[in-house]
PASEBA-1860 file (N, C-alpha, C; in nm, 3 decimals):
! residues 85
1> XXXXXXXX> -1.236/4.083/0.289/-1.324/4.066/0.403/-1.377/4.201/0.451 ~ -1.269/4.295/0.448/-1.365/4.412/0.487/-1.435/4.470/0.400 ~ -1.454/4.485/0.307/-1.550/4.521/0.153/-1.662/4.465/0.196 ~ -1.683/4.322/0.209/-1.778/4.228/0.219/-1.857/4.308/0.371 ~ -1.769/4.335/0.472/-1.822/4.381/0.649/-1.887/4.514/0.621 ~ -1.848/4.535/0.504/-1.894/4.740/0.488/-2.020/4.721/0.409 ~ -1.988/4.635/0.256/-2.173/4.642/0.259/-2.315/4.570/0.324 ~ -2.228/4.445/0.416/-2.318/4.426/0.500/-2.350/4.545/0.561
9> XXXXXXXX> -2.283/4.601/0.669/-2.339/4.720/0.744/-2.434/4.832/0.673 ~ -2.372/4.889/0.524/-2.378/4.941/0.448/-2.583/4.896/0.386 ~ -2.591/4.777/0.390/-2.708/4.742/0.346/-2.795/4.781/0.490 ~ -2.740/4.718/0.579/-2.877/4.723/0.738/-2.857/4.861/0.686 ~ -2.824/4.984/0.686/-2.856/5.127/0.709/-3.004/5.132/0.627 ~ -2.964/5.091/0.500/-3.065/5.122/0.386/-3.172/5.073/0.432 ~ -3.146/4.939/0.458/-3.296/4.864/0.547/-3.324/4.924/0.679 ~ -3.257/5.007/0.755/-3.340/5.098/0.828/-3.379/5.190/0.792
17> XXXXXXXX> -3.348/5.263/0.675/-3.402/5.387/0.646/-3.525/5.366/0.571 ~ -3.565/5.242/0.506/-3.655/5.179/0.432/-3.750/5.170/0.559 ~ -3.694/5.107/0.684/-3.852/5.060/0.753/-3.859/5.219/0.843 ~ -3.768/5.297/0.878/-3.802/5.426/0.903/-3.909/5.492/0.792 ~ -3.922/5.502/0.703/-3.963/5.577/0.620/-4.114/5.520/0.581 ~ -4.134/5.364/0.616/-4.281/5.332/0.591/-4.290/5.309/0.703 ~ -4.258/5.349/0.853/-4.327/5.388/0.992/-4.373/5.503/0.945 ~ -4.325/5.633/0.884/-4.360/5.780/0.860/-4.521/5.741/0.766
25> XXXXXXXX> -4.482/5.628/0.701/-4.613/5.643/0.607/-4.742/5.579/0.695 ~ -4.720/5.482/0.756/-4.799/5.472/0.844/-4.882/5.572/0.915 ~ -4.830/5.620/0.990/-4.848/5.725/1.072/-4.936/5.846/1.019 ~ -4.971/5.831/0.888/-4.981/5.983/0.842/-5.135/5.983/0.857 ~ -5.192/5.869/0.891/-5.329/5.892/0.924/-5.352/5.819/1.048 ~ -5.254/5.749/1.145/-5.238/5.728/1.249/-5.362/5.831/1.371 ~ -5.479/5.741/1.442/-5.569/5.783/1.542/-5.651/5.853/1.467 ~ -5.700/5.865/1.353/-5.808/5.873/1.271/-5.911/5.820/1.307
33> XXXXXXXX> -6.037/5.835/1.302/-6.169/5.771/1.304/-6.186/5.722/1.170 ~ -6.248/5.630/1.172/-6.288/5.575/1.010/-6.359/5.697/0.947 ~ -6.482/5.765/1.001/-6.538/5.907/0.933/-6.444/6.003/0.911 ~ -6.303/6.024/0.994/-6.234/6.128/0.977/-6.169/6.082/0.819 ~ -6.148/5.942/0.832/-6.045/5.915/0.737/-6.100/5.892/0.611 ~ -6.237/5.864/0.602/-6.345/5.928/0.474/-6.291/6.044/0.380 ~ -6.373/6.117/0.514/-6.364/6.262/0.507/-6.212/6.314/0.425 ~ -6.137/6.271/0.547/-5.984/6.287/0.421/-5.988/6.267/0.271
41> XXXXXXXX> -5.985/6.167/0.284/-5.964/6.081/0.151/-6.068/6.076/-0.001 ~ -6.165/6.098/0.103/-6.285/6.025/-0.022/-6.262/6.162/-0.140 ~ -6.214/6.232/-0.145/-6.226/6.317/-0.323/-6.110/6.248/-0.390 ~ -6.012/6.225/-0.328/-5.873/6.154/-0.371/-5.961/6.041/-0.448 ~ -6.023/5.925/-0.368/-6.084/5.811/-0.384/-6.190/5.823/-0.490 ~ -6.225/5.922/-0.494/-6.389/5.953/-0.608/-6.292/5.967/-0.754 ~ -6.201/6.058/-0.704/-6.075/6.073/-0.878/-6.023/5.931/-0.928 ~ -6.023/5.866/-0.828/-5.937/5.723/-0.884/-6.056/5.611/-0.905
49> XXXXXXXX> -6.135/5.633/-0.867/-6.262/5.558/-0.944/-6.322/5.613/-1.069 ~ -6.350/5.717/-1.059/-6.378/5.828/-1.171/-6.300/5.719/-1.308 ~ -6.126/5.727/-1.277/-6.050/5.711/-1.421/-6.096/5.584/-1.423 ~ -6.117/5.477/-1.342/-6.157/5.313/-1.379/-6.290/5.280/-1.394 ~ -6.391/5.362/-1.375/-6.542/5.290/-1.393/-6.638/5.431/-1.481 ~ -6.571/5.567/-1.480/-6.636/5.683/-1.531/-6.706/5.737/-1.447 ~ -6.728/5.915/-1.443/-6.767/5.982/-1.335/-6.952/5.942/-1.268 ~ -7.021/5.887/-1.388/-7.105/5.802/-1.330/-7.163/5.747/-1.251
57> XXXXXXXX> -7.052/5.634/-1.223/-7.050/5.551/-1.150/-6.905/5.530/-0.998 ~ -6.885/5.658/-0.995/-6.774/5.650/-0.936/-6.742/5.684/-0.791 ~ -6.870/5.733/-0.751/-6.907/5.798/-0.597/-6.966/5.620/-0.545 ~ -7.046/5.583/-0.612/-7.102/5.481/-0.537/-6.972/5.360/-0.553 ~ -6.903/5.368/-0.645/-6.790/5.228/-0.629/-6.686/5.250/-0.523 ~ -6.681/5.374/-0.514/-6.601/5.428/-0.444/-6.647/5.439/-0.254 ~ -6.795/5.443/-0.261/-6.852/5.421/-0.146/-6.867/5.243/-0.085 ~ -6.900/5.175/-0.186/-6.860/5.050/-0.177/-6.767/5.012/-0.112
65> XXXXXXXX> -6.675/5.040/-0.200/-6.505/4.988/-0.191/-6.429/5.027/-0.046 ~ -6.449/5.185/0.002/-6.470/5.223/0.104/-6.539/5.154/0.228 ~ -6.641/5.128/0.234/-6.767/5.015/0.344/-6.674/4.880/0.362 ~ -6.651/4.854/0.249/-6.590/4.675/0.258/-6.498/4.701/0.288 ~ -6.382/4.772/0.267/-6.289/4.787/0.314/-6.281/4.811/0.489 ~ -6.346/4.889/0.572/-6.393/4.882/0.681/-6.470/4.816/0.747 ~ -6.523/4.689/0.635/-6.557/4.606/0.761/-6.525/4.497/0.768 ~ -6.403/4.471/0.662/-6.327/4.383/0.665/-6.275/4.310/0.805
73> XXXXXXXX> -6.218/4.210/0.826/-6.174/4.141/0.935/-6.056/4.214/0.909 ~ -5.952/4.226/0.837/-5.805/4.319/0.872/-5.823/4.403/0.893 ~ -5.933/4.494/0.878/-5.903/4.652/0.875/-5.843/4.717/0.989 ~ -5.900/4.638/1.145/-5.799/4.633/1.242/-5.652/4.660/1.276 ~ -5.623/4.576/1.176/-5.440/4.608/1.177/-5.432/4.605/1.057 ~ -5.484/4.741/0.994/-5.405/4.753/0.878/-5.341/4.901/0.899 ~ -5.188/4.892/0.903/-5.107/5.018/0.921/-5.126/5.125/0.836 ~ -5.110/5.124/0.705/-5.162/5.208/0.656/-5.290/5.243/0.560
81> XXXXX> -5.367/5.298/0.625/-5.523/5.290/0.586/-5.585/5.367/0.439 ~ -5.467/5.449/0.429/-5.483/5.497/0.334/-5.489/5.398/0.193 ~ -5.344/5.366/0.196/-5.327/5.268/0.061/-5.390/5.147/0.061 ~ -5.468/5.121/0.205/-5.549/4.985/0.203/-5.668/5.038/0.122 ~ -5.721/5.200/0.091/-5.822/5.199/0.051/-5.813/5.181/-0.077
END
């Protein structure tokens, strides 16, 4: 019985350190403006379109993908904005 009481406890830690750690990820663009968070992001965003559609075509999919993504009905509450892009 106590084996069993220790990794219960033993597990909630992990599962707090799990939802501690994607509050931190949240946060990392937390009170951003949508232009600020462009601005951040979009060369990150131009490289990862770049490898899926070729340098081409990869500013405008990437500008796309970007727009819809912001004017989505979630975009509101979406915590982290980054990986939503």
């Amino acid at each position: 019985m106590g084996h069993d009481l220790f990794e219960n406890i033993l597990e909630e830690c992990q599962w707090d350190q799990r939802a501690a750690a994607s509050k931190i990820v949240m946060s990392e663009d937390w009170g951003l403006s949508d232009e600020s968070l462009y601005v951040k992001h979009s060369d990150a965003l131009i490289r990862y379109a770049t490898t899926i559609v070729g340098p081409a075509d990869a500013e405008d999919v990437m500008i796309d993908g970007v727009l819809s993504a912001m004017r989505s009905r979630s975009w509101a509450t979406v915590d982290n904005r980054k990986a939503y892009l």
